[in-house]
C-alpha positions in Angstrom: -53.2 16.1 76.2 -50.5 15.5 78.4 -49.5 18.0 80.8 -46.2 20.1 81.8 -46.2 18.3 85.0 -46.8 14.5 83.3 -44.4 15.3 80.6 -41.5 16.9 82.8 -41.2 13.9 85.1 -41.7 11.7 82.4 -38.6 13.4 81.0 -36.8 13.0 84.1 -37.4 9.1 84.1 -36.1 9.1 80.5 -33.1 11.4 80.5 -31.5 9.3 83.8 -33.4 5.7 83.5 -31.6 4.7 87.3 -34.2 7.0 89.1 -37.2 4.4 88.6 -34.6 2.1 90.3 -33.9 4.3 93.3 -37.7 5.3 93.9 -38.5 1.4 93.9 -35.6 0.1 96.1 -35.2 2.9 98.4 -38.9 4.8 98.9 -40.5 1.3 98.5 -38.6 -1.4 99.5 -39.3 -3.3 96.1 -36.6 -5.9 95.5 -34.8 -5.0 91.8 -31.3 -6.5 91.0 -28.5 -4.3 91.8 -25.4 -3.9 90.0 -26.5 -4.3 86.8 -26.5 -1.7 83.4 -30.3 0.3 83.6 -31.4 1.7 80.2 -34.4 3.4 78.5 -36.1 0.9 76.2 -38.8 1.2 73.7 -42.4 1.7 75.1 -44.3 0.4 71.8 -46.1 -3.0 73.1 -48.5 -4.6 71.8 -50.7 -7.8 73.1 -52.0 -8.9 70.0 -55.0 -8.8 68.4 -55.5 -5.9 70.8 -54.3 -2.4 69.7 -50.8 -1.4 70.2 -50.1 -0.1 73.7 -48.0 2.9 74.6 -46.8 3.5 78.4 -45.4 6.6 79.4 -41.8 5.0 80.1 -40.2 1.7 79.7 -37.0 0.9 81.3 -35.3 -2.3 81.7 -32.5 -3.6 84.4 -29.4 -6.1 83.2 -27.9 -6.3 79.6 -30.1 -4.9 76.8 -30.4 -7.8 74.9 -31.1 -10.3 78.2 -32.7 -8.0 80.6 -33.3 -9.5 84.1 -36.5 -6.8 84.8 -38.4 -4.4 83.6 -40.1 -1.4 84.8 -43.1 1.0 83.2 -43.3 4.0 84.5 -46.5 5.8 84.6 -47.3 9.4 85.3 -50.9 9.7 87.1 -52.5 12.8 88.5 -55.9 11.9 88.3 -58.1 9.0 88.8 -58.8 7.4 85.4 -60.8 4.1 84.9 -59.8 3.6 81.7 -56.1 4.2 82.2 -56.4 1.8 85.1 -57.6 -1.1 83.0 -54.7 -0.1 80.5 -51.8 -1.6 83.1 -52.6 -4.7 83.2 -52.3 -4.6 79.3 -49.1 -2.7 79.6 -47.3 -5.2 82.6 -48.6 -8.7 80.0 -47.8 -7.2 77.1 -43.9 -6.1 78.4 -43.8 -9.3 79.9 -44.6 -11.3 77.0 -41.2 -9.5 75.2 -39.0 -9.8 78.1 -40.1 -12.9 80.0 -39.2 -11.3 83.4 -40.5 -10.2 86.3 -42.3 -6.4 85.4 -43.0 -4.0 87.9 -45.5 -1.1 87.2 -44.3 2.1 89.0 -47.1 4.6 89.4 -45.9 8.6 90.1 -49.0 10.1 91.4 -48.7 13.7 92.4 -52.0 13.8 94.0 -52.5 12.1 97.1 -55.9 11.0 96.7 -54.9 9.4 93.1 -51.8 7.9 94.9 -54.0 5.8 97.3 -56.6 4.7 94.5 -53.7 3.5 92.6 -52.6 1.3 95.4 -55.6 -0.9 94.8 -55.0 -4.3 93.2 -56.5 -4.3 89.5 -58.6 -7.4 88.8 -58.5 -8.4 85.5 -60.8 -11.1 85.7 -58.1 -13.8 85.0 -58.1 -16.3 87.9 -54.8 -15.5 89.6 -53.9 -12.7 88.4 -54.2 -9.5 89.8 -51.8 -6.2 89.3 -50.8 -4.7 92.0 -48.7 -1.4 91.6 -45.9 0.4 93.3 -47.0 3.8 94.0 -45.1 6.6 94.7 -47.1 9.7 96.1 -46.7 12.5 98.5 -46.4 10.6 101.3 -43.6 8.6 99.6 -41.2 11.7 98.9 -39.5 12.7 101.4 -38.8 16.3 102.3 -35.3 16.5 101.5 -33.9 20.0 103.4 -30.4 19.3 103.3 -28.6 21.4 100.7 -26.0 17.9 100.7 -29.1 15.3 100.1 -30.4 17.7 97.5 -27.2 18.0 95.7 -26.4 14.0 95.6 -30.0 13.0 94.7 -31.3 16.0 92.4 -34.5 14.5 91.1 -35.3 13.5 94.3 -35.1 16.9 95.4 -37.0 18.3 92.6 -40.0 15.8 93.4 -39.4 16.9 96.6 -40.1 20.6 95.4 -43.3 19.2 94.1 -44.6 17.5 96.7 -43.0 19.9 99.9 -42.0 23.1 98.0 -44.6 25.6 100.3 -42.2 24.6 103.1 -39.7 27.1 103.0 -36.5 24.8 104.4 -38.0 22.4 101.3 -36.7 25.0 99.0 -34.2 26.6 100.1 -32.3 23.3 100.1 -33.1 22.9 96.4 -32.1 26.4 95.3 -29.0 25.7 97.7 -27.9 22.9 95.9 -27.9 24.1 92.3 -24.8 26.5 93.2 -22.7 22.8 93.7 -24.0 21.3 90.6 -22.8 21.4 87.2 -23.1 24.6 85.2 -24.7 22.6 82.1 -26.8 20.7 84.8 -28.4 23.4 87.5 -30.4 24.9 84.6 -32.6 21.8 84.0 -32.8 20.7 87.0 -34.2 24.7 88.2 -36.6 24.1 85.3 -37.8 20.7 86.8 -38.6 21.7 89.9 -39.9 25.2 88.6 -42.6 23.3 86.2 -43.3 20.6 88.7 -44.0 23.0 91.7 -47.2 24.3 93.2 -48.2 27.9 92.9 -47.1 28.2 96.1 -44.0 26.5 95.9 -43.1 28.9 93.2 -43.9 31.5 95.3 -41.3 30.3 97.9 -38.7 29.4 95.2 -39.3 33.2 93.8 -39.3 34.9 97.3 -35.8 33.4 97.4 -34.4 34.6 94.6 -36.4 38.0 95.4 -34.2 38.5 98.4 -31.0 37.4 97.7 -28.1 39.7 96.1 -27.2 40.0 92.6 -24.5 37.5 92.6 -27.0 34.5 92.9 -27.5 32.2 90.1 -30.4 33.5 87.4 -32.1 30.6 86.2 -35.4 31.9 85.4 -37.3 34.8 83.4 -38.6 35.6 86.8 -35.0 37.1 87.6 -34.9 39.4 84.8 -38.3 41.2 86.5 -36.6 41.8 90.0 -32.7 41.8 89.1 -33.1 43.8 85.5 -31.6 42.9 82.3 -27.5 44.4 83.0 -25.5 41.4 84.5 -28.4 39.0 85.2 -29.0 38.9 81.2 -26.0 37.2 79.5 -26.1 34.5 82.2 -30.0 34.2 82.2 -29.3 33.7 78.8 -26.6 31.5 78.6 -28.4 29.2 81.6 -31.5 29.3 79.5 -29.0 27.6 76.2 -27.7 25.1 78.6 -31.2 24.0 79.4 -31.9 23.6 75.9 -29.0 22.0 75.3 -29.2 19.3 78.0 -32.8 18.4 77.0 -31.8 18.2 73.3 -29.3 15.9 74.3 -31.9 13.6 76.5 -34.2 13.4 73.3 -31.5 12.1 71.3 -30.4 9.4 73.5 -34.0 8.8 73.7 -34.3 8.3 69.5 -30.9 6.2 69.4 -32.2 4.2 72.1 -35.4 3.0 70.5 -33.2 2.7 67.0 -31.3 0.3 68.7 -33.8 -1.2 71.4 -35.7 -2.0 68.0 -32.4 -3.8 66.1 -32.0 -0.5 63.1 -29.0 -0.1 62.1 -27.7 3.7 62.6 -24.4 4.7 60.9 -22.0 7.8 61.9 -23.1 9.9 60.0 -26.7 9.7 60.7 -25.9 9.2 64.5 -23.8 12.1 64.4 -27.1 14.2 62.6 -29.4 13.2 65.5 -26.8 14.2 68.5 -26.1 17.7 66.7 -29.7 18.3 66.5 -30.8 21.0 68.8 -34.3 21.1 67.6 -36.9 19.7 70.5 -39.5 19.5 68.0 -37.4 17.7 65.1 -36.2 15.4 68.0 -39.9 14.8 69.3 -40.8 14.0 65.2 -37.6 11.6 65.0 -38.6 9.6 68.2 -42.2 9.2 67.0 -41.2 7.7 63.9 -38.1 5.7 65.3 -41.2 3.4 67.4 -42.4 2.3 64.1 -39.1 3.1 61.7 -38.1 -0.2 59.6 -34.7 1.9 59.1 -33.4 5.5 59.6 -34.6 6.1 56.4 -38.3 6.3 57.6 -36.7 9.5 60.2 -35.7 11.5 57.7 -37.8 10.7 54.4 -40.0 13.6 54.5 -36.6 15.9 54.6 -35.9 13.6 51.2 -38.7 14.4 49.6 -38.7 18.2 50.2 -34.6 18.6 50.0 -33.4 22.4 51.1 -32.4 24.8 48.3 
């Protein structure tokens, strides 16, 4: 089963698709075109008669329906044979759809797994080999300005993950939520929170332990040290926002493969999936919408067993 950690930076590749661009072209000097629209796209592959293949995240660079690159994203925190032997699959098979160049980007918390996955994959095709662009530890920088952190907030929150027990590491990112959005400072507390180390949380708590009242609550942790009077409406309402926001990345997610996949989606239906605030109906709705022949296939079972 996938993790927190797997699935919350998966989520952060999903809800803002430009990151995979900014960790290739800027932590690894990997040459992507610039200037051009980046969107989710559907992961379903397949390189038939094999099985049909699912990466973590597909994303592709230029207009939807003429793409000029693609990226898969893959989440990685352990060394895994099988999995390895998987991304060659994965890089053929989106190529195969797109006929451009595809770059597999590897996330590997773990610094051990971020050096095994810097080894070329032999695939025992002469010629080709896959190598991967790897971003580890040693790739993400320790961002301790408040400014930085602010500007580049998933950066900072992998930053948490991979610095976070360095005190300057998080103050910067509990600094720079009080100059983001409301609706936004929530999830992004949330990202760093799930993605940090025990001791990271422990430096991120210890901050919030010491400072007065009037500091942003984003966290059940505050409601143990700051008690449930004024903290409580705004823990709260932080905690709806948070909900909110990530209902609202799921849905783009299900429209996207609707329309990655050519289904037609009418207003009314697209205004039913935006509304939703159900994670779990949203999770069901993007399962289906990989393998839907129309928006009739999301909601069939609803159909069949009508309210009342």
């Amino acid at each position: 089963m996938p993790s927190l950690l797997h699935d919350t930076l998966n989520l952060m590749f999903r809800n803002r698709p430009e990151l995979a661009v900014e960790m290739l072209r800027d932590h690894l000097g990997v040459d992507v075109p610039g200037g051009l629209p980046v969107q989710l796209a559907s992961n379903e592959l397949n390189d038939r008669p094999s099985k049909d293949l699912y990466p973590d995240t597909v994303i592709t660079i230029g207009p939807r329906h003429d793409p000029r690159h693609a990226v898969i994203v893959e989440i990685q925190q352990k060394l895994d044979a099988a999995k390895r032997d998987q991304l060659p699959r994965y890089a053929a098979a989106l190529w195969l759809q797109v006929n451009r160049p595809v770059t597999v980007l590897m996330i590997c918390p773990d610094a051990g797994t971020a050096t095994w996955a810097t080894t070329p994959i032999d695939t025992g095709l002469p010629g080709y080999s896959l190598r991967c662009e790897v971003i580890g530890p040693e790739q993400i920088p320790p961002v301790t300005d408040p400014a930085e952190a602010a500007a580049h907030p998933e950066l900072a929150a992998m930053s948490v993950m991979a610095h976070g027990e360095h005190p300057p590491v998080a103050e910067a990112f509990m600094s720079a939520l009080q100059h983001l959005p409301t609706e936004h400072a929530p999830q992004y507390y949330e990202y760093a929170y799930r993605l940090a180390s025990h001791a990271a949380r422990h430096v991120m708590e210890k901050i919030m332990e010491s400072a007065s009242t009037t500091w942003p609550v984003y966290s059940p942790f505050a409601r143990k040290h700051f008690g449930a009077g004024k903290t409580e409406g705004l823990a709260e309402g932080l905690a709806e926002g948070l909900a909110e926001g990530l209902a609202k990345g799921e849905a783009r997610a299900v429209l996207t493969i609707l329309e990655v996949r050519g289904i037609p989606v009418s207003d009314a239906e697209r205004a039913r999936i935006t509304a939703c605030t159900d994670l779990k109906q949203l999770d069901e709705w993007a399962r289906r919408a990989v393998t839907a022949t129309s928006t009739g296939d999301l909601f069939s079972d609803e159909r069949e067993h009508p309210a009342g």
